[in-house]
N, CA, C and O atoms as a Tinker XYZ file with bonds, in Angstrom:
   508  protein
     1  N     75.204000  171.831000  124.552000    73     2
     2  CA    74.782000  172.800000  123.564000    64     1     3
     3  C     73.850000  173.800000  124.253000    63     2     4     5
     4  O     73.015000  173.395000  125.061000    81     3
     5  N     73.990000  175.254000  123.914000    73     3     6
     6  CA    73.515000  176.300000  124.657000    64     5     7
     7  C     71.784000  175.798000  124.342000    63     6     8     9
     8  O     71.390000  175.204000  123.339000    81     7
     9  N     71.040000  176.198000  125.400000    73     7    10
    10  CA    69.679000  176.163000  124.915000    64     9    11
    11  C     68.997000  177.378000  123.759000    63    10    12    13
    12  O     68.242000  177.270000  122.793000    81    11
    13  N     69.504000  178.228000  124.241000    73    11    14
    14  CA    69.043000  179.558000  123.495000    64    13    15
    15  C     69.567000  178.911000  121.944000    63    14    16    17
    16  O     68.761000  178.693000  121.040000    81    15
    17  N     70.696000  178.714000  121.849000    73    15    18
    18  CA    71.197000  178.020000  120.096000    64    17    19
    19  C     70.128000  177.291000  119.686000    63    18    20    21
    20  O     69.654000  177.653000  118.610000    81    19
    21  N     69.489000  176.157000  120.350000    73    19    22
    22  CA    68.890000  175.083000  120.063000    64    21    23
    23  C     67.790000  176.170000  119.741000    63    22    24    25
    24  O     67.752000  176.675000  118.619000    81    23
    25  N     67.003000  176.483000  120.610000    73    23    26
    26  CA    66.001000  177.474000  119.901000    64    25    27
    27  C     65.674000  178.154000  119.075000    63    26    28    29
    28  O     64.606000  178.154000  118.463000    81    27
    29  N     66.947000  179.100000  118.919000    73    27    30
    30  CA    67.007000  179.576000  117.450000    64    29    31
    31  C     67.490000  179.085000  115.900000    63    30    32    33
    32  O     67.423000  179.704000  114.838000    81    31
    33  N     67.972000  177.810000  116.174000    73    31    34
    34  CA    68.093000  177.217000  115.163000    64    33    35
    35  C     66.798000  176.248000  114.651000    63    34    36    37
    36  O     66.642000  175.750000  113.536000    81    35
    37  N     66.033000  176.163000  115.693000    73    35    38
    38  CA    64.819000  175.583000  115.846000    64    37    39
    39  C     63.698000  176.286000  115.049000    63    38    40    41
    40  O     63.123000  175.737000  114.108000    81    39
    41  N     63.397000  177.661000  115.526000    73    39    42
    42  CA    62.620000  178.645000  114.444000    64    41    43
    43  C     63.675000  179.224000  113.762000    63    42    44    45
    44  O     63.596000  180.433000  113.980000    81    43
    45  N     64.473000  179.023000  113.161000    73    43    46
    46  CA    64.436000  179.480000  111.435000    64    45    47
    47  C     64.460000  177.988000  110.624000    63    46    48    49
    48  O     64.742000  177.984000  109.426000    81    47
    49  N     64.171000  176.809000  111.284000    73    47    50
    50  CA    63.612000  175.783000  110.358000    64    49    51
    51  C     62.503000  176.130000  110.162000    63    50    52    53
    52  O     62.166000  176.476000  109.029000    81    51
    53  N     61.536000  176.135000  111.320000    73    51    54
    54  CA    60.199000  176.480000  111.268000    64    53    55
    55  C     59.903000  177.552000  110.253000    63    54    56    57
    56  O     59.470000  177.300000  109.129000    81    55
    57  N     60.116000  178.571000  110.635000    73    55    58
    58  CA    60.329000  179.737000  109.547000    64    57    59
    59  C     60.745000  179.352000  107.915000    63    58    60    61
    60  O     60.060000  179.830000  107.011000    81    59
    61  N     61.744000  178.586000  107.650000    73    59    62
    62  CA    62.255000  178.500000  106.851000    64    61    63
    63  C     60.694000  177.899000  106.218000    63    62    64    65
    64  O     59.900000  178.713000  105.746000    81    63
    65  N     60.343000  176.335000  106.267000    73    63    66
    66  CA    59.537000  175.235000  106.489000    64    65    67
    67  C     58.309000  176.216000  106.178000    63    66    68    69
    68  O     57.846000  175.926000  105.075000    81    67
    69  N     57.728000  177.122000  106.692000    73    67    70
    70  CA    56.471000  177.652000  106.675000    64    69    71
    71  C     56.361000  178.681000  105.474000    63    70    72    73
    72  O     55.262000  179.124000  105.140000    81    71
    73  N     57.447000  179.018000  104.885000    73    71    74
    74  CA    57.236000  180.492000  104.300000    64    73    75
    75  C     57.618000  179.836000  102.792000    63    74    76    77
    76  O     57.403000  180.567000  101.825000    81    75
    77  N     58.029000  178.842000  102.612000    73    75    78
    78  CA    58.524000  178.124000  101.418000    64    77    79
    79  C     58.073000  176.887000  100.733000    63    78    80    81
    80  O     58.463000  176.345000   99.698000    81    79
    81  N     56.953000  176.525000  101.769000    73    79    82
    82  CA    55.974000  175.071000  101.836000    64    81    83
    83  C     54.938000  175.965000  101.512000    63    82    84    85
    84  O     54.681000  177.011000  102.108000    81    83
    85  N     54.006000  175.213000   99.944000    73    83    86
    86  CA    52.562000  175.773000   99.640000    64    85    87
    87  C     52.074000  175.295000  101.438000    63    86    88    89
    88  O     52.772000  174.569000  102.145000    81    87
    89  N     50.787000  175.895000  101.853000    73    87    90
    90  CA    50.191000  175.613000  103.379000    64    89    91
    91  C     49.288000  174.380000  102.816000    63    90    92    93
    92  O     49.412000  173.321000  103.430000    81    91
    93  N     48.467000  174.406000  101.802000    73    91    94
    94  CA    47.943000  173.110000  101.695000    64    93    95
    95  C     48.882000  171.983000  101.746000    63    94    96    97
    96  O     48.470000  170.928000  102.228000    81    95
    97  N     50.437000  172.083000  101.190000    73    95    98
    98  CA    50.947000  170.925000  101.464000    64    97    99
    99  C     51.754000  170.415000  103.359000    63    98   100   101
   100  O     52.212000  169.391000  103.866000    81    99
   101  N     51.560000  171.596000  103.717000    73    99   102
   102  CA    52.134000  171.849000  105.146000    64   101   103
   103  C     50.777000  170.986000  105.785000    63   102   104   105
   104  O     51.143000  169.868000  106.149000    81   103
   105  N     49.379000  171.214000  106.001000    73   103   106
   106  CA    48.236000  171.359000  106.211000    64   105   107
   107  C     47.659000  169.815000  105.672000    63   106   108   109
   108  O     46.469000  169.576000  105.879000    81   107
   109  N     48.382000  168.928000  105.084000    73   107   110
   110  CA    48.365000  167.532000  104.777000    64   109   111
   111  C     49.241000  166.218000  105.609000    63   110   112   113
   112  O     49.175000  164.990000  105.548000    81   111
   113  N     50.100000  167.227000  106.421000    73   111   114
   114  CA    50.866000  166.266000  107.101000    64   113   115
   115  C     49.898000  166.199000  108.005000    63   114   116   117
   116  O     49.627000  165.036000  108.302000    81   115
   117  N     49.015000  167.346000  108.783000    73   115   118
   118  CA    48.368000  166.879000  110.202000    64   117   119
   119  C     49.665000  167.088000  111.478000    63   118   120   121
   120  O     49.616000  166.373000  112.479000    81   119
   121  N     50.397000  167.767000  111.367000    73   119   122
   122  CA    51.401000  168.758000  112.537000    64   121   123
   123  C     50.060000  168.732000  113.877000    63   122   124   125
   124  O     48.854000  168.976000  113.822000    81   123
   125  N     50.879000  168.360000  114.891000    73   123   126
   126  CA    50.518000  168.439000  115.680000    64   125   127
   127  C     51.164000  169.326000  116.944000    63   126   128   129
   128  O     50.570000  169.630000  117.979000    81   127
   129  N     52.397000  169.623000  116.617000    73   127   130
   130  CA    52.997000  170.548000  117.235000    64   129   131
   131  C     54.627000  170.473000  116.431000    63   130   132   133
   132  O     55.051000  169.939000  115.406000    81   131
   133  N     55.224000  171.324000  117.532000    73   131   134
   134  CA    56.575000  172.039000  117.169000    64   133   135
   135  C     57.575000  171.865000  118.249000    63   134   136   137
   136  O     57.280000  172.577000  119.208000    81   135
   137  N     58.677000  171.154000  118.439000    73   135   138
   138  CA    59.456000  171.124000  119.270000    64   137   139
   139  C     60.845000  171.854000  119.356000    63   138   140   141
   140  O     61.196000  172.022000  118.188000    81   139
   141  N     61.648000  172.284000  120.074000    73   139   142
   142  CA    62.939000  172.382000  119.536000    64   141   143
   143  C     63.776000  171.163000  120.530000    63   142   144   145
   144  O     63.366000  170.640000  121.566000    81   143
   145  N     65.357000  170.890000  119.648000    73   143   146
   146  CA    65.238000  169.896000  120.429000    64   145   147
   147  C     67.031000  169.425000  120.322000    63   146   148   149
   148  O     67.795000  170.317000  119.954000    81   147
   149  N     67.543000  168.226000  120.607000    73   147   150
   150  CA    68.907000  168.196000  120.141000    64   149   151
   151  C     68.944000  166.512000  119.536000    63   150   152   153
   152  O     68.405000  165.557000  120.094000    81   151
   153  N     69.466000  166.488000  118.690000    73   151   154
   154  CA    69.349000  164.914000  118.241000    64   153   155
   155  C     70.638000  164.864000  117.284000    63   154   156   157
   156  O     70.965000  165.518000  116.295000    81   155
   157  N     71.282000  163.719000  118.059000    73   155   158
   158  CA    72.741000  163.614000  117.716000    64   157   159
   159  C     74.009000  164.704000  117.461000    63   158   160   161
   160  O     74.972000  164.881000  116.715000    81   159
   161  N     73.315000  165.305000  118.617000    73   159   162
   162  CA    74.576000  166.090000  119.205000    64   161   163
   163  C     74.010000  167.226000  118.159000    63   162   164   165
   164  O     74.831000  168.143000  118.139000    81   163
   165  N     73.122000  167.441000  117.458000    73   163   166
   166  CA    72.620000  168.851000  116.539000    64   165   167
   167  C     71.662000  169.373000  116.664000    63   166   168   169
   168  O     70.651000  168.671000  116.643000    81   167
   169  N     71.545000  170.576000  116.819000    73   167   170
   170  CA    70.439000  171.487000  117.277000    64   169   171
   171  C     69.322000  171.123000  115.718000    63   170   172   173
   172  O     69.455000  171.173000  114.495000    81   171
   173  N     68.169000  170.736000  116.779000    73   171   174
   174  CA    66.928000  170.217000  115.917000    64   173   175
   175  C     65.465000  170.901000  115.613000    63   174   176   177
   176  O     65.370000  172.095000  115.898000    81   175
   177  N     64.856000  170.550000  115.318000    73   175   178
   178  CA    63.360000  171.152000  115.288000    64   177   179
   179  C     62.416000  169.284000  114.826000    63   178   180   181
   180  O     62.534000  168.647000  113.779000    81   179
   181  N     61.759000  169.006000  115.801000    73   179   182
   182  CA    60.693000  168.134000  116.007000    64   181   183
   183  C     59.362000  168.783000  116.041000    63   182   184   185
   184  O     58.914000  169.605000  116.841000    81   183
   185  N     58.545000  167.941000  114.438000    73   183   186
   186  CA    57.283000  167.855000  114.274000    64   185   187
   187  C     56.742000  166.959000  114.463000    63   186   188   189
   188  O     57.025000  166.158000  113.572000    81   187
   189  N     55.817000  166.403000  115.393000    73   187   190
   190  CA    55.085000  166.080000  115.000000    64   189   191
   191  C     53.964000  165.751000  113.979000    63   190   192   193
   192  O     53.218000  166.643000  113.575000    81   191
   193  N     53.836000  164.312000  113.514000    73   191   194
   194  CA    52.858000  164.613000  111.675000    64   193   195
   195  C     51.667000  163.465000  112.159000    63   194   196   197
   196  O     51.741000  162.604000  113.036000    81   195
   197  N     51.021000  163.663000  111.625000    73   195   198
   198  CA    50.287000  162.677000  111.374000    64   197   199
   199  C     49.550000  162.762000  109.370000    63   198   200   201
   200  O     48.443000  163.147000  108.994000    81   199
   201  N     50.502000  162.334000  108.702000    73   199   202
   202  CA    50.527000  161.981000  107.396000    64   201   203
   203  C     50.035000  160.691000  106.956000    63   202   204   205
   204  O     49.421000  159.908000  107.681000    81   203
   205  N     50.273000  160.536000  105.967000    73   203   206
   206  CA    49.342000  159.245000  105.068000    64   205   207
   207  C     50.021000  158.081000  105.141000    63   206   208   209
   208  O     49.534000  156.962000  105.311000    81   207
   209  N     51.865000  158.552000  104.928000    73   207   210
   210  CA    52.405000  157.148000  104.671000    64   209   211
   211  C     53.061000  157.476000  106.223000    63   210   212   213
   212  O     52.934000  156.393000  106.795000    81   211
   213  N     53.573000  158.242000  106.999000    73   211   214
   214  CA    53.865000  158.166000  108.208000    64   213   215
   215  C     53.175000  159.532000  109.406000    63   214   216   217
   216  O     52.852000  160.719000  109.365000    81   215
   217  N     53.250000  158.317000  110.450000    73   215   218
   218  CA    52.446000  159.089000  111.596000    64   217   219
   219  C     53.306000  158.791000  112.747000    63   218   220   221
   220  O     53.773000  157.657000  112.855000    81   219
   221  N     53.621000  159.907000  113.819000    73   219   222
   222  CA    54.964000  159.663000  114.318000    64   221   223
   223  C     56.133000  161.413000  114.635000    63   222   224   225
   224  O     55.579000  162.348000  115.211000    81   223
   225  N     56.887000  161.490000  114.407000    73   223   226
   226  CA    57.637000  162.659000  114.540000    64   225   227
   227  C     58.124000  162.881000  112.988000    63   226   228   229
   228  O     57.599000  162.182000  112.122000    81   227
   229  N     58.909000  163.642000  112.704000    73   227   230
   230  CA    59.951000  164.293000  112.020000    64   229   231
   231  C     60.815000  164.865000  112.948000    63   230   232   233
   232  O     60.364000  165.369000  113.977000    81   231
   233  N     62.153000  164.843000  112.672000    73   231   234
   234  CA    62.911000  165.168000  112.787000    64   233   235
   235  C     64.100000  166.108000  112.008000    63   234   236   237
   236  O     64.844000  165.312000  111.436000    81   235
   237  N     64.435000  167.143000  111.834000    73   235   238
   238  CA    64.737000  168.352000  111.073000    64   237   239
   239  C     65.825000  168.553000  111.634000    63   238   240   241
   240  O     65.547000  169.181000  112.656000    81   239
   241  N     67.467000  168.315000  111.550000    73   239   242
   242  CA    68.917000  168.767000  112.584000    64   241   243
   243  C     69.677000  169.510000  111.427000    63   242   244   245
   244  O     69.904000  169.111000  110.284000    81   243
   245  N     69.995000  170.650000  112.007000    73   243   246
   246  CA    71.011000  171.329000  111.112000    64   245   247
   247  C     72.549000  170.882000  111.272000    63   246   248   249
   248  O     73.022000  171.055000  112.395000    81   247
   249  N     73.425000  170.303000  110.241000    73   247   250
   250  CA    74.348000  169.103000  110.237000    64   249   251
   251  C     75.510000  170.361000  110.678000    63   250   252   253
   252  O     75.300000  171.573000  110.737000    81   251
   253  N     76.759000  169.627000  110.950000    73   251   254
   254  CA    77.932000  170.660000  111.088000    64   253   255
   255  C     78.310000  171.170000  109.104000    63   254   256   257
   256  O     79.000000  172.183000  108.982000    81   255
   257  N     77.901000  170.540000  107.915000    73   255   258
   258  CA    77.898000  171.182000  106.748000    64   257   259
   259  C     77.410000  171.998000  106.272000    63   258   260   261
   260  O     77.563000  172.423000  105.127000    81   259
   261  N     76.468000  172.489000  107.416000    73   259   262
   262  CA    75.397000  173.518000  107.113000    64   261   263
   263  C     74.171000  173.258000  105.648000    63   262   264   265
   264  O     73.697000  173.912000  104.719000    81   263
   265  N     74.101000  171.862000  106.226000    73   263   266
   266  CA    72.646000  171.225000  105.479000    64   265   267
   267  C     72.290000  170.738000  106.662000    63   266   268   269
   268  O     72.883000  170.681000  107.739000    81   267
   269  N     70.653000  170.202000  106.117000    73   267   270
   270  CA    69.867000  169.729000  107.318000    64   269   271
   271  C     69.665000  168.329000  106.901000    63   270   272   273
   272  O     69.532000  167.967000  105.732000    81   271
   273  N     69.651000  167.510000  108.018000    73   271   274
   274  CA    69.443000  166.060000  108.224000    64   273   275
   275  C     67.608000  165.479000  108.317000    63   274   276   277
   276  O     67.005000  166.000000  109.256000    81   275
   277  N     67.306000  165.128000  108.005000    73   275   278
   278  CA    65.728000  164.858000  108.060000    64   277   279
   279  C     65.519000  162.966000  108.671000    63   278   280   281
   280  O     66.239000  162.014000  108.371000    81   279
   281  N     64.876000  162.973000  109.144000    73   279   282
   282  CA    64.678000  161.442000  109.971000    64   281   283
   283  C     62.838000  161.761000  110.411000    63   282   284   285
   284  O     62.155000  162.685000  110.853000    81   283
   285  N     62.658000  160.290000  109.936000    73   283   286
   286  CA    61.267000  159.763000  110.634000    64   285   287
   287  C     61.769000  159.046000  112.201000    63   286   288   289
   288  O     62.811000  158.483000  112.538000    81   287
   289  N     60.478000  159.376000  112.949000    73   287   290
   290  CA    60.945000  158.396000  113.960000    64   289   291
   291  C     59.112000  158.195000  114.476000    63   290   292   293
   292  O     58.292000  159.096000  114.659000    81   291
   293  N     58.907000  156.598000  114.609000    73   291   294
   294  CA    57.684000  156.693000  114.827000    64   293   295
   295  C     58.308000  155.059000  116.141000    63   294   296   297
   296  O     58.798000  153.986000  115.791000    81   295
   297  N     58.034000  155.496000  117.412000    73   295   298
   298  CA    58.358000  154.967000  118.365000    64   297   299
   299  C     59.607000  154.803000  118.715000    63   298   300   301
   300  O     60.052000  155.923000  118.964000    81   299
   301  N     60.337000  154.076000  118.852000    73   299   302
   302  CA    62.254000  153.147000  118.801000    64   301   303
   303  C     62.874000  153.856000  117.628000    63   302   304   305
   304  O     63.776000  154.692000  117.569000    81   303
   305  N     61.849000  153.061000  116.373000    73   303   306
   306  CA    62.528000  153.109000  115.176000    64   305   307
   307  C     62.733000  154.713000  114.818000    63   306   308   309
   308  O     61.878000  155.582000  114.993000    81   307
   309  N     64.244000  154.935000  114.203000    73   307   310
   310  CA    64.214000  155.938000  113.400000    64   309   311
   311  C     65.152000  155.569000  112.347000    63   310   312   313
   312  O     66.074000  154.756000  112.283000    81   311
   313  N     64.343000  156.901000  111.074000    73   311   314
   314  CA    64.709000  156.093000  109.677000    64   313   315
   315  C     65.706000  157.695000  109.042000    63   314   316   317
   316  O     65.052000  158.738000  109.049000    81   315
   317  N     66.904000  157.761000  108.642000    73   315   318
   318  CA    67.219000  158.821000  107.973000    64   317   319
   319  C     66.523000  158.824000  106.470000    63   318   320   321
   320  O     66.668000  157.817000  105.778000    81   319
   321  N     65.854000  159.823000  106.017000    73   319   322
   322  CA    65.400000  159.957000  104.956000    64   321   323
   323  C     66.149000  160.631000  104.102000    63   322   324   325
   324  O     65.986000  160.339000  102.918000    81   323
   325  N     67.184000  161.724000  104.443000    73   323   326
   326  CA    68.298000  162.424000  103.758000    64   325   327
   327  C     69.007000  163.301000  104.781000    63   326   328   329
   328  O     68.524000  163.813000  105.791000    81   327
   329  N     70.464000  163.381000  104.234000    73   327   330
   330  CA    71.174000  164.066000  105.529000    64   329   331
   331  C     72.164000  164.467000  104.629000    63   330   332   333
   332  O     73.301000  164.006000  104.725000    81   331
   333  N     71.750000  165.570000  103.450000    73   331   334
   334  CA    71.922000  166.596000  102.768000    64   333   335
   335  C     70.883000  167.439000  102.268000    63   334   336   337
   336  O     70.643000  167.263000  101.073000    81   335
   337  N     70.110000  168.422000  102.927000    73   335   338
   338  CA    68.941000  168.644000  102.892000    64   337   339
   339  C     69.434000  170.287000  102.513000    63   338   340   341
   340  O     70.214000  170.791000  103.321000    81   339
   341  N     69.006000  171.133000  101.317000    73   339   342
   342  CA    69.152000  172.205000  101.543000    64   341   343
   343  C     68.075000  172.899000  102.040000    63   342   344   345
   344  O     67.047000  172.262000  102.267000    81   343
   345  N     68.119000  174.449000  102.318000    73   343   346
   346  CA    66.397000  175.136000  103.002000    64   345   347
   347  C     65.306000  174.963000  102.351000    63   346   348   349
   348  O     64.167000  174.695000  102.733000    81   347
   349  N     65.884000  175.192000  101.020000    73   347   350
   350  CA    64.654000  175.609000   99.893000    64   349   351
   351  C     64.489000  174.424000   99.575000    63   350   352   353
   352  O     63.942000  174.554000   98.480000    81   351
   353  N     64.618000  172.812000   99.848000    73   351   354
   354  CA    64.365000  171.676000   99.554000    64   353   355
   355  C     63.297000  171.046000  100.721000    63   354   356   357
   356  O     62.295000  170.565000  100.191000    81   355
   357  N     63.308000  170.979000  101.815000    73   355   358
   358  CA    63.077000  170.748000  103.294000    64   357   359
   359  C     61.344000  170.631000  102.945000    63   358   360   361
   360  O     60.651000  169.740000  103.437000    81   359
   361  N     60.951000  171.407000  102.265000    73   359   362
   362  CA    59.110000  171.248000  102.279000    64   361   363
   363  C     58.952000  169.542000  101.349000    63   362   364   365
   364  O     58.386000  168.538000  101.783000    81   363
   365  N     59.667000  169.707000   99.991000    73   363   366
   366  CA    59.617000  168.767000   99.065000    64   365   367
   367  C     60.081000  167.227000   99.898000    63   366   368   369
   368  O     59.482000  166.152000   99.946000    81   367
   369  N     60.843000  167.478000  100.246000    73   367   370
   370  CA    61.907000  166.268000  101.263000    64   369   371
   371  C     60.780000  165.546000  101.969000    63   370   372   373
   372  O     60.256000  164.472000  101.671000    81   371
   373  N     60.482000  166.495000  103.123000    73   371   374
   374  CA    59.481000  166.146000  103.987000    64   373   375
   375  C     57.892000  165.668000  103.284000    63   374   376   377
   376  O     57.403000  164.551000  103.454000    81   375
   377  N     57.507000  166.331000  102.804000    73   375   378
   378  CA    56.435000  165.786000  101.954000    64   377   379
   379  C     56.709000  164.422000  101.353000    63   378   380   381
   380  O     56.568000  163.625000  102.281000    81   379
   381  N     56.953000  163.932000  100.521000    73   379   382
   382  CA    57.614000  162.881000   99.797000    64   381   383
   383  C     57.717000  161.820000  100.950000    63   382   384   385
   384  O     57.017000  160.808000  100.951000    81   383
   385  N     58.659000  162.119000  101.959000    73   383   386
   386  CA    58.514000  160.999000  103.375000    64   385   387
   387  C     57.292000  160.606000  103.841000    63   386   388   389
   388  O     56.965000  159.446000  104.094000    81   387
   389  N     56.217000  162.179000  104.015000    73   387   390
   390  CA    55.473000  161.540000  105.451000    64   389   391
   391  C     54.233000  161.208000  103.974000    63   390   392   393
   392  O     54.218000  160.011000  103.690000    81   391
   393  N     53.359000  162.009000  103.163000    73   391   394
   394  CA    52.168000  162.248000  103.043000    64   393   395
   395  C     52.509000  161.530000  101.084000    63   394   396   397
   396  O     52.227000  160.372000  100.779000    81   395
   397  N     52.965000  162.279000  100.346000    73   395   398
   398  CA    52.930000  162.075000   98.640000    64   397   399
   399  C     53.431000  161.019000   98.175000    63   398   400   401
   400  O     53.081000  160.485000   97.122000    81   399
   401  N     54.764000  160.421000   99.333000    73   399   402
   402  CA    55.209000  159.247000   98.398000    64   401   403
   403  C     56.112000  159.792000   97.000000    63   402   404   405
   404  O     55.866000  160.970000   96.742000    81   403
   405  N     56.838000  159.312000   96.318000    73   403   406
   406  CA    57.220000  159.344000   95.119000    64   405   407
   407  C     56.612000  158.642000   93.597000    63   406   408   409
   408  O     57.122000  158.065000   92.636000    81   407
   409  N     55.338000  159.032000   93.975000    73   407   410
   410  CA    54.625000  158.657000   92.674000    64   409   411
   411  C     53.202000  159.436000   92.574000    63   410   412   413
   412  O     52.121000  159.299000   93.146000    81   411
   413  N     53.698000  160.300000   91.599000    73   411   414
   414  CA    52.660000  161.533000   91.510000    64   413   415
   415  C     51.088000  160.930000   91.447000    63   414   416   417
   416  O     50.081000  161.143000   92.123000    81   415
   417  N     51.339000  160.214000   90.485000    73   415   418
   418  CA    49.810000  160.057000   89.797000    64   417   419
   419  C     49.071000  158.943000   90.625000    63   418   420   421
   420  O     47.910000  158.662000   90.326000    81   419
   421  N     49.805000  158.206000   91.809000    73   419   422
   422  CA    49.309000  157.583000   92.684000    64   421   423
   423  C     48.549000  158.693000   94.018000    63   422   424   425
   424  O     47.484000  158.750000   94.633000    81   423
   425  N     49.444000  159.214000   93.979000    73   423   426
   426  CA    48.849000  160.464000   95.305000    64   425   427
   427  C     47.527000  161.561000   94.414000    63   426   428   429
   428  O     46.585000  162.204000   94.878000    81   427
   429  N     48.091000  161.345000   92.797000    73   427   430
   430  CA    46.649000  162.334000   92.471000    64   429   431
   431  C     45.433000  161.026000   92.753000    63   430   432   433
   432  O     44.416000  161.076000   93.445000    81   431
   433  N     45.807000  160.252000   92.197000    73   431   434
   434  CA    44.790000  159.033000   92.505000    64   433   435
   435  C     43.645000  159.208000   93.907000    63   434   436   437
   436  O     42.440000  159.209000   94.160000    81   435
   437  N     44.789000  159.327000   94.463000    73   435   438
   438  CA    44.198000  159.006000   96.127000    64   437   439
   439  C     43.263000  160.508000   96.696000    63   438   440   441
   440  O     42.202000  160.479000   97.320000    81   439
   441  N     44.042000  161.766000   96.255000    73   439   442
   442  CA    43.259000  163.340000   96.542000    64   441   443
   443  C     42.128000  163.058000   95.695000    63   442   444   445
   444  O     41.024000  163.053000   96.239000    81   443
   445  N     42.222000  162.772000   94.206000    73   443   446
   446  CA    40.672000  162.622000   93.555000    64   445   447
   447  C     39.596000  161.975000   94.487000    63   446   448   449
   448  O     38.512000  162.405000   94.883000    81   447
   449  N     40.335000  160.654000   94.731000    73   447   450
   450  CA    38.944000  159.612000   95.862000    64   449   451
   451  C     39.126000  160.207000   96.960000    63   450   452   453
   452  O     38.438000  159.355000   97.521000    81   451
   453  N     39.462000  160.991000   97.931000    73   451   454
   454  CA    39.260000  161.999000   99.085000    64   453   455
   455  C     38.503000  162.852000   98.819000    63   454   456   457
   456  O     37.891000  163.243000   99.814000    81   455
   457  N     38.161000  163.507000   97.609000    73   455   458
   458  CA    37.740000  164.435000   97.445000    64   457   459
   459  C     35.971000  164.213000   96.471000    63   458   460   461
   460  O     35.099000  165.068000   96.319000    81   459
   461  N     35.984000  162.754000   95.981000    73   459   462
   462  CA    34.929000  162.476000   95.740000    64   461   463
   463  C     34.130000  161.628000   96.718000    63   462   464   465
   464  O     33.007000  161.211000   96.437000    81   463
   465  N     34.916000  161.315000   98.213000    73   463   466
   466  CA    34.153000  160.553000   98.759000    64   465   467
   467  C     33.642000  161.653000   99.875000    63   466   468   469
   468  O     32.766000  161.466000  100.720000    81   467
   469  N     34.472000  162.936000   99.643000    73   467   470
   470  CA    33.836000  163.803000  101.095000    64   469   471
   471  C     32.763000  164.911000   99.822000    63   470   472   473
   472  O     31.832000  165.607000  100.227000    81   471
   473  N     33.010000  164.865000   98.918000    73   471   474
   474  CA    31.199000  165.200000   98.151000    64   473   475
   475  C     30.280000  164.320000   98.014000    63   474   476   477
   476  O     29.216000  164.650000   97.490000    81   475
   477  N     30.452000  163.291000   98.361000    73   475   478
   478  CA    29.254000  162.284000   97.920000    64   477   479
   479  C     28.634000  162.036000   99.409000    63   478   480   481
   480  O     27.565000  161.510000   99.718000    81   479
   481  N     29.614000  162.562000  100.190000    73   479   482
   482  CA    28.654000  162.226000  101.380000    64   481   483
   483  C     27.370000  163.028000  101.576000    63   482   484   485
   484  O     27.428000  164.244000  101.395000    81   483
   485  N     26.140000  162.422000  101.954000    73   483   486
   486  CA    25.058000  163.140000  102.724000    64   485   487
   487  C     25.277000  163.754000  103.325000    63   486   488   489
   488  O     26.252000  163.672000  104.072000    81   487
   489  N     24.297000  164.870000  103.279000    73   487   490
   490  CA    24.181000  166.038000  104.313000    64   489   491
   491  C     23.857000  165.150000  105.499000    63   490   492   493
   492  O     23.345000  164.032000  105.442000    81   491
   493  N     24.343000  166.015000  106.907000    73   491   494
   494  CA    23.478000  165.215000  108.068000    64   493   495
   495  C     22.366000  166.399000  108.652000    63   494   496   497
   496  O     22.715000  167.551000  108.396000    81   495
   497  N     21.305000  166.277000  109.270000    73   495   498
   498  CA    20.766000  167.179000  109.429000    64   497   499
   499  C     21.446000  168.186000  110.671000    63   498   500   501
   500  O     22.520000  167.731000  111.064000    81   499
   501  N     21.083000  169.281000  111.261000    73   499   502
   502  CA    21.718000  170.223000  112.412000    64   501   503
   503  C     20.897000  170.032000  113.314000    63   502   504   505
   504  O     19.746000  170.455000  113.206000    81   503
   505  N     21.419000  169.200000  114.637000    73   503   506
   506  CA    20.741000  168.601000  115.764000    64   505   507
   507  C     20.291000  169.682000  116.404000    63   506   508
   508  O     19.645000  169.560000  117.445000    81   507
């Protein structure tokens, strides 16, 4: 597979992924970078996450159906999470895998106590 393909199929996930994802929910996985890449014979885009329920890669391949394939892979293991993915789905998809889970009022649960345990903390003084 040409490299230049792999690349450009690489940023318009990215692209796609960035312009269609609220950034606070982008900005919850903990991305650590951006790869382009080939995985099972399909031009890919690899993130790195470090999320709540997984920490590890993502994996993003545009299929020969012209949907995208989505996979965790955190060492050996890799897990397909869906491999009918449309563009405008890809933020929701991914979220749901690495960071929200499928249970709303458990993840509001958890942002409330994140958010009352980083106000309750003490000031520290400025060394």
């Amino acid at each position: 597979m040409e490299t230049e393909y792999v690349m450009e199929i690489a940023r318009t996930i990215r692209e796609q992924l960035v312009s269609l994802t609220p950034m606070p929910v982008i900005m919850s996985w903990g991305i650590e970078g951006f790869a382009a890449t080939v995985y099972k014979d399909m031009p890919a885009l690899q993130i790195e996450v470090n999320g709540r329920l997984h920490t590890g890669y993502v994996i993003v391949a545009l299929n020969g159906a012209d949907y995208y394939e989505v996979y965790l892979q955190q060492g050996a293991s890799v897990e397909c999470v869906n491999d009918e993915v449309c563009f405008d789905e890809l933020g929701d998809v991914i979220d749901r895998a690495i960071e929200c889970g499928t249970d709303k009022a458990e993840y509001d649960r958890f942002c409330d106590q994140q958010w009352a345990q980083l106000f309750a903390a003490p000031y520290r003084p400025v060394p």
